[in-house]
Steps between C-alpha positions, in 0.01 A plus 500: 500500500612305232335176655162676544490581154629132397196377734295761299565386126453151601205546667339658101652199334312263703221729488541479111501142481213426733298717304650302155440168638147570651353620142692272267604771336861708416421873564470663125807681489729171579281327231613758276912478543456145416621342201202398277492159318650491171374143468129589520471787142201550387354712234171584361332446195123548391281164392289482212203618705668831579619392842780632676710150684831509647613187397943370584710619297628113431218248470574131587207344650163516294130423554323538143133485519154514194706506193906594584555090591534483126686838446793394727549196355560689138679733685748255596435574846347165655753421730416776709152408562442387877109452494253434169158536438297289247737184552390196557736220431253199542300666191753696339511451082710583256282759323564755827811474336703752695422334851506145367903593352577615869376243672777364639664843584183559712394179648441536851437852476225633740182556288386856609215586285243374209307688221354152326164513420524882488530528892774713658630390813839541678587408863706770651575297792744288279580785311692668803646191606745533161586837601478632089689769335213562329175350392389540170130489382294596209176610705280786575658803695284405793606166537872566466488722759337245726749255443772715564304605832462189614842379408720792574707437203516728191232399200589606158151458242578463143196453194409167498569473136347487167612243285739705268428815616676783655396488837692166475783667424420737802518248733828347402690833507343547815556163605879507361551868659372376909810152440746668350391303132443779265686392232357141544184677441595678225626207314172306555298816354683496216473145472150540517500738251755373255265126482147708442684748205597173367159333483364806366747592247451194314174468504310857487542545088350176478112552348218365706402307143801272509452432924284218655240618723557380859346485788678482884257243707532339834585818625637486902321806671382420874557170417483240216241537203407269233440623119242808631792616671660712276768803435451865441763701409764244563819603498674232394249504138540876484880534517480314181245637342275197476185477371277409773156462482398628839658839376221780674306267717652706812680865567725262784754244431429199682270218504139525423242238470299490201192246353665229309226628208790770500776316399309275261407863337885524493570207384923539494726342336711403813432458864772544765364392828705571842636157662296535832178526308552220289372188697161756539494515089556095459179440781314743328543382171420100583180658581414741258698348199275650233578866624894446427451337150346800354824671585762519225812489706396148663367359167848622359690361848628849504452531891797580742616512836720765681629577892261782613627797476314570839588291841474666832515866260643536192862334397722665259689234363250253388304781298772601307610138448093423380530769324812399282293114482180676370694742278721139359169316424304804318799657343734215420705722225517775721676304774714212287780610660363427852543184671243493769643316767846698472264801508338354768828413715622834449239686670451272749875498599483894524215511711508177709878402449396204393529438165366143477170614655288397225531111592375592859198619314471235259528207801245694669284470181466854419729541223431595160351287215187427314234301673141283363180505668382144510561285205569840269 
């Protein structure tokens, strides 16, 4: 009897793990008894587009696509990027600042994606090859949740960024919150914040009588512009208070293009001009010379160069820096106690760790400094 029943009981185990082995599968209820992976956490957290992701609860390998390339990098966070987009190290310059300062941390890397020339693209076939914690982009809700269909890996969309605005600071917190950074991200918000109440404390009591008039030319919007190029509602002239002719022309800060009739109407005082437009200015002015010496800021050699504030989207760190050189130039008793290339080193070495950044930009050529149109 108690052999027929032995017989009996192995007969359903075999029975049980035929019917395991044939499906691949462990019947539910033994799936249940079993330990689950404490290695493999995860929580959940909602993106700036209202999306719900389940992201690990420890983030170590990142793919940052659009505009979070640069966040990271402020962040602190660079080493844990495994594949970039809009990197290109046979063309990469200084004035993409944040990539150009990580270059060596991410040479080699796999290049996974490209938004130059304002056209998204990302290959998810490389993308799941790194196996990602997450992937972070600053896109529409539709194409996040491609990627992340196509990739099977969490993707976390922050705002792309405004140049000094709070949907910047959205993005780091965000950014901060997903890698276990927040109080990195913290301290670059108030960084931020601490450099533009600076600028603006010392120079909003100051009456538009005793300012120059300026005018921000060259302007870097879907490329390189010369002198018709120019900026509306530029941050960097706003946060300290400057008075810039092309106040009004436009409701949108950016570049606009506008008749060079315009800006002789204008006529300012001084001309900054961004460093990638530059060469376009000199060509245009060997052949329209009499144009530029109507203009009282070249007959006065009051004409000046600065990094854009815009490569591959907007930087942070060479705005505020312009915007301490403008600010040292237009207001020189306001900011006596500045040195500009301490200023300069100091905000570089917060956001780039690098604090002798500015000679990498002045080697390149796009440093900061007066420059003459032909023989003026």
């Amino acid at each position: 009897m108690v052999k027929k029943l032995l017989l009996f009981l192995l007969a359903v185990v075999l029975i049980v793990c035929i019917f395991a082995g044939c499906s691949g599968k462990i019947p539910e209820n033994t799936a249940a008894a079993l330990p689950k992976n404490t290695d493999s956490k995860t929580r959940t957290i909602t993106d700036s587009l209202g999306r719900t992701v389940e992201i690990p609860d420890i983030v170590e390998r990142i793919v940052p696509l659009g505009n979070t390339p640069r966040m990271i990098v402020y962040l602190g966070l660079a080493d844990k990027v495994v594949g970039i987009s809009g990197f290109d190290e046979q063309i990469l310059s200084p004035l993409q600042a944040y990539a150009y300062a990580s270059k060596d941390l991410w040479a080699g890397l796999p290049v996974v994606g490209t938004d130059t020339a304002g056209a998204t693209d990302y290959y998810p076939e490389e993308i799941i090859k790194l196996k990602p914690d997450v992937i972070f982009c600053s896109y529409t809700a539709e194409l996040a949740n491609e990627i992340q269909s196509k990739t099977i890996a969490p993707v976390v969309a922050v705002p792309m960024g405004t140049l000094f605005g709070k949907d910047y600071e959205q993005a780091l917190l965000l950014l901060g919150d997903v890698c276990g950074a927040k109080d990195r991200a913290e301290d670059v918000i108030n960084y931020i914040n601490d450099s533009l109440h600076d600028l603006d404390s010392r120079t909003k009591d100051i009456p538009d009588a005793q300012k120059p008039t300026v005018l921000g030319a060259a302007a870097t919007f879907k490329g390189a512009h010369g002198i018709e190029g120019v900026y509306s509602k530029y941050p960097v002239f706003e946060i300290i208070n400057a008075n810039d002719v092309a106040e009004g022309i436009s409701d949108i800060s950016g570049g606009v293009l506008v008749d060079k009739e315009q800006i002789l109407g204008w006529d300012p005082q001084i001309i900054f001009f961004d460093y990638s437009g530059v060469n376009l200015v000199k060509t245009d002015y060997e052949q329209n010379s009499n144009f530029y010496a109507q203009l009282t800021a070249v007959k006065n050699g009051n004409i000046y160069q600065y990094p854009n504030s815009t490569y591959y989207y907007s930087n942070v760190e060479i705005p505020i820096i312009n915007s301490y050189y403008v600010a040292s130039l237009i207001y020189t008793e306001q900011f006596k106690d500045i040195e500009f290339k301490e200023k300069a080193g100091e905000v570089f070495e917060f956001f780039l760790g690098d604090k002798n950044y500015l000679a990498k930009l002045e080697e390149f050529g796009a440093g900061y400094g007066k420059i003459t149109l032909g023989d003026n």
